[in-house]
Every structure is written in structure tokens, then in C-alpha cells.
N, C-alpha and C positions, 0 to 999 in steps of 0.2 A: 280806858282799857276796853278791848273788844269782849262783845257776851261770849262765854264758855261755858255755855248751856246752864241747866237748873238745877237748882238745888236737887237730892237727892234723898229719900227719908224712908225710915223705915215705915209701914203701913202694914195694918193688922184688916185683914177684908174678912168676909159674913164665915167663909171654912174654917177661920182659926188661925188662918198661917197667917205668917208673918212675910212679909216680900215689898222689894225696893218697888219706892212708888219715885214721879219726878214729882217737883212741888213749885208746878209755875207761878207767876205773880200776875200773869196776864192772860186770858184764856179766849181760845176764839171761837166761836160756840154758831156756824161754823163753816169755810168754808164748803166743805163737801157734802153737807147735804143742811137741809131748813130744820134745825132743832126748834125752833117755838113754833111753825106750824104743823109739825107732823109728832114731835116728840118731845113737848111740851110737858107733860105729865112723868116720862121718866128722869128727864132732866132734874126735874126737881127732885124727886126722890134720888138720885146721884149726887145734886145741893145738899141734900139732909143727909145723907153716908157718910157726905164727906170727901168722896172719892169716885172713880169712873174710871172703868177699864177701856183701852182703845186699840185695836188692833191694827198694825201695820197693814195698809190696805198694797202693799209689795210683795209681803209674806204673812198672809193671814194667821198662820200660825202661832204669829208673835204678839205676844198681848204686853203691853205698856200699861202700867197704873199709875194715874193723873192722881194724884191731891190736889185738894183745893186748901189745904190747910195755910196757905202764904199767901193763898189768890184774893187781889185785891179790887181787880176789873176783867169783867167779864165784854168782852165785845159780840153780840148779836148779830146774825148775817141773816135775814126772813123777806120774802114775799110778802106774808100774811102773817105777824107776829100776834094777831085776835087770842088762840088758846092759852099764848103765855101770860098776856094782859092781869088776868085775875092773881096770877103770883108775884106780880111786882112787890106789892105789900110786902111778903114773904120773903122775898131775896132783898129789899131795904134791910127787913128784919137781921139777918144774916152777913150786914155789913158788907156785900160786896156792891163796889159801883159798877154801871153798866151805862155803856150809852149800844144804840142800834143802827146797821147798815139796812136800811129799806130800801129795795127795789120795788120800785111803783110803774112799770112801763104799762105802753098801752099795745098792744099786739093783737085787740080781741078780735077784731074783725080778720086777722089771717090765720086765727086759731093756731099761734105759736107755743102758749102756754095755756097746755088746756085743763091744766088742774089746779089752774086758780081761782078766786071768788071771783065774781064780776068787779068790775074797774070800780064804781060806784060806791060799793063794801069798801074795798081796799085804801079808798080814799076818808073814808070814815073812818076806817082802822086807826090809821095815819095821824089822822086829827086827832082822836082823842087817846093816841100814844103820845103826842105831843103835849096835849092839855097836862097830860098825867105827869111829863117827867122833863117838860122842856125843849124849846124846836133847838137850840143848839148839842141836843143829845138825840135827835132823831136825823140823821143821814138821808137824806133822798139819792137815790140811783135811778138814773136811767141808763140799764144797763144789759145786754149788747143794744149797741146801735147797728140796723142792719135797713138794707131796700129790698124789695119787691119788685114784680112786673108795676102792680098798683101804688105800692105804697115809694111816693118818691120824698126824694129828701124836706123838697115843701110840706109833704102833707106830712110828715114826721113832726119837724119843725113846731107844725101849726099843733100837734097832739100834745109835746112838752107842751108850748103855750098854754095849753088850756089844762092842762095839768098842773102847772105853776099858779095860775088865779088860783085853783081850788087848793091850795096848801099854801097860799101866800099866808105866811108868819107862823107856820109851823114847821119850818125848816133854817138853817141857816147856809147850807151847803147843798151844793147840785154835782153831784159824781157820773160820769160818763165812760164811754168804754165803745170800741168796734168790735163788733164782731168778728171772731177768728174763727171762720168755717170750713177754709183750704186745709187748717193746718191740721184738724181734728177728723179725721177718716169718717167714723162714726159720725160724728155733725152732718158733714158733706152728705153721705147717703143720707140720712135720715130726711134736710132739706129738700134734696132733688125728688124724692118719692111725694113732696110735701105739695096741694094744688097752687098754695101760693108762691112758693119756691121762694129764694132768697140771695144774695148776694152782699158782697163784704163791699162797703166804701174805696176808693180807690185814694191813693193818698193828696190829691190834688180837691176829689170831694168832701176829704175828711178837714183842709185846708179851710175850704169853703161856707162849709157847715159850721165847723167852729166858729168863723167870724160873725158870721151870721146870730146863733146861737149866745153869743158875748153882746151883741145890740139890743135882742131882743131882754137878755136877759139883767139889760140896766134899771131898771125898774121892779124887780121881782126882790130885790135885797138878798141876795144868795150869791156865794162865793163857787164861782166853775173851777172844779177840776176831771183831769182824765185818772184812773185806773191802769197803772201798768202798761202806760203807751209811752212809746219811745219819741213817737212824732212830738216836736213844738208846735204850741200852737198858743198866737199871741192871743194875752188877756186871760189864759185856761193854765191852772198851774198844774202840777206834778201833786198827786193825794197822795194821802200816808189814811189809809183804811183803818189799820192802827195805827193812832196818832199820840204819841207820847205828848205832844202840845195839849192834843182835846183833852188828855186825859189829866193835865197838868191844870187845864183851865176850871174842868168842872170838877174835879176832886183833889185841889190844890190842899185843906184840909187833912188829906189823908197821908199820914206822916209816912207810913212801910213803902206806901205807893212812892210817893214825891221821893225818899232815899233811893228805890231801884231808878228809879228816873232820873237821878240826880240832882235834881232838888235846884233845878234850874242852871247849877254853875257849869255845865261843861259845854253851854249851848243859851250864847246872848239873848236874853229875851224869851228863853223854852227851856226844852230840858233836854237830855239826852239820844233824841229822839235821829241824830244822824249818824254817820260810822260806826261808833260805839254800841249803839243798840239796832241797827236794821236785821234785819230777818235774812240771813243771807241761805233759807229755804228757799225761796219766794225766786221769782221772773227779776231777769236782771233790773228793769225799768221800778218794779215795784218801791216804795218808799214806807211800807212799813215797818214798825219797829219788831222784836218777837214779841210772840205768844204762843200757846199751847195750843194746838186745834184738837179738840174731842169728838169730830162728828166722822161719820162712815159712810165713804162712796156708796151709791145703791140703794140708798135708802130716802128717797125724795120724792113726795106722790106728784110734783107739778109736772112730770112729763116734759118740760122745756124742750122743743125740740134743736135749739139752738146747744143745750147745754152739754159739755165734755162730761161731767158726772152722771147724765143720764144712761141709764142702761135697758 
């Protein structure tokens, strides 16, 4: 049976009132902007409430209240998850599982993200995110993949490379993605104003780079897939960001979780993690399952100049 959205409950917040909250079971914490590096510290006090208001970023005016009173897995989306690090302990404490999408790109020399730690930090971060919780629960992304006047697909290529020695067995997964800079207005100027300027892969590059990228990366012990791309591309599978699978493998244990997932039978060898449970929010290509997202466009100090959230 297809999802037909979330539970429903009544929730009592800090005025008194009483007002319909939803009560997801999966929470994505979050697309639209970096809650553990920039909003770390209220997040958690929103974990301890119990609840989080979100407002329709269509019609601001519209405020949604999120329980967490069902939520069983929290999915992380961060650059720089460093501020959230010290509260792991704390959300163990509170029962919910979490695994992390990390983007670890290297852009520094074209100052594309220029409100990030140095490469160096990030890569430390990383490591001992992994130490603490496990590299098949820490997601590596390299993600947009984009060229330059300078930076050509070799020397891309060569940056993953040397990014992969230094995270080799802290990760299990390599996530990918082209940049979409035509289709984003806002992108497009911001790039062309930009001295290193930039441009999207062309599909016969993006052909090429993948093969490439699949040779180099036989050795590294990490599974390639793309992000919401439509192109095939042999040896790079189709990801599921939310992954009713990952979430089935690393918190098979948790019995509310494993029932909304269905507990492996509607899906040989997984769980419910295809038709039945996709996200049909999301980009047609996408393959993840639902979740709740709680975070709000505009509010994201990295400045990414590639990013559609950036304001």
C-alpha cells in the first residue's frame, strides 16, 4: 500500500494550546539548509521539546508542527557536522537512530564554498564522525560535480582521488551529483559574476567521468552512486539518500522502525523502500524513501555559490 502521509497527533507547545502536529517516523534534518553546522544547539533543544515548528517555505505564513514523538531515524544532511559531534551521546540517549549525508568536496582553490572550514578540518571531522558511529553510517558526497576554465575533469578526478586515501575505511558509500546551474537563474548569475566561473558536464563528459571514476574507485572499497540523475551510467547505481535498506541494516533491532519499513517482506532481501515508500515530493529520478524535512531555506552560512538554497 502506497504512503498516505503521517500520522497525525495532537501536541500541546510552550503557549498552552493544543494544535495538530504531523508525527513522522523518519526525519530529514535537512535538506534546505545545514542544521548541525550552523543550528546545532537549537536542534537539540527542539530533540528535548519534543517538537519543531516548520514553515512552508511557499507560504510562510503556514506553520506546520513536527513531533518527534514516533520518530525513529533522523537522517543528517552537513558539510561540517563538528558542532553537532558533542551531542551524539545525547540523541543515543533519546533513542533515535541517525546515520549522516556528508559533503566533503574540494572547491577551495576556486572559492566556491566559502563558508566552510578548510579541506583539512573537514577531513578530520569526518574521521572521527566515523570513529564515533561507524563508516557505514557516515555517507561521503561529492557533490555538485562541476568544471572550470582551470579545474578540468582530470584534475577533479585527481581531488576525489586524494580525498578517498584520506577517508579510506571511513566510509562505505561514494554519492555524486552534476551540477544543475542553466536550470537555477540565481546559480547561473551568481557563477558568471564568479572569477573562476563554471560550467555543467555535458552528457557525453558526465559518460566519461563516470568510467573513469568506477576504475579509479576499485580499490577504495566504496559503493558509487549518483543523486537524482537520470543519466545511466555503468557500474554507478541509482542512491536512495533515504535509504529504507541502510536504515534496515543499521537499525534492524528497532522493531517501530523495521514495522513502518516493513520488516523486510514487501521487498526480497530489504524493506519497503521502493513504490510503496518513495518520496513522491522529491525530483522524478530521486530514490528516496519519505521523511519529514525540518530545516528552512535561507538559513545556511556556507555561501555555496553553486547552491539553489543560497540566498
Amino acid at each position: 500500500m502506497a504512503f498516505r502521509g503521517w500520522e497525525r497527533i495532537p501536541l500541546r507547545i510552550e503557549s498552552g494550546e493544543t494544535v495538530e502536529a504531523v508525527a513522522p517516523v523518519i526525519v530529514s534534518a535537512s535538506r534546505a539548509t545545514d542544521l548541525p553546522a550552523f543550528h546545532a544547539e537549537r536542534m537539540m533543544a527542539r530533540l528535548r521539546a519534543g517538537f519543531a515548528p516548520w514553515r512552508n517555505p511557499f507560504n510562510p505564513r503556514q506553520t506546520q508542527y513536527v513531533s518527534f514523538r514516533k520518530t525513529r531515524a533522523v537522517i543528517f544532511w552537513s558539510k561540517n557536522p563538528a558542532p553537532l559531534l558533542p551531542y551524539l551521546s545525547e540523541i543515543d540517549a533519546l533513542g533515535i537512530n541517525y546515520y549522516f549525508q556528508f559533503t566533503l568536496n574540494d572547491y577551495e582553490a576556486e572559492g566556491l564554498e566559502p563558508g566552510v572550514p578548510p579541506l583539512d578540518e573537514r577531513v578530520e571531522t569526518f574521521r572521527r564522525l566515523a570513529e564515533r558511529i561507524g563508516p557505514e553510517r557516515v555517507i561521503w558526497r561529492f557533490d555538485p560535480l562541476l568544471l572550470t576554465g582551470q579545474l578540468t575533469a582530470d584534475a577533479l578526478l585527481a581531488r576525489i582521488e586524494r580525498l578517498a586515501g584520506a577517508l579510506r575505511g571511513c566510509t562505505r558509500k561514494l554519492v555524486i551529483s552534476f551540477a544543475d546551474i542553466e536550470r537555477y537563474r540565481s546559480v547561473s548569475r551568481r557563477l558568471s559574476r564568479h572569477s573562476a566561473g563554471a560550467r555543467e558536464f555535458t552528457p557525453g563528459e558526465m559518460t566519461s567521468f563516470a568510467a573513469r571514476l568506477v576504475d579509479l574507485s576499485a580499490e577504495w572499497g566504496v559503493e558509487l552512486a549518483t543523486c537524482a540523475e537520470e543519466i545511466e551510467l555503468a557500474g554507478i547505481a541509482h542512491n536512495r539518500c533515504i535509504d529504507g535498506r541502510l536504515l534496515a541494516q543499521c537499525f534492524g533491532n528497532d522493531a517501530e522502525l523495521m514495522e513502518f519499513l516493513g520488516g523486510g517482506a514487501l521487498f526480497p532481501g530489504g524493506v519497503a523502500s521502493g513504490s510503496a515508500l518513495k518520496d513522491r515530493g522529491q525530483r522524478k529520478a530521486c530514490g528516496c524513501i519519505v521523511s519529514k524535512d525540518i530545516g528552512a531555506y535561507g538559513t545556511c552560512g556556507h555561501g555555496c555559490l553553486y547552491c539553489y538554497a543560497c540566498r
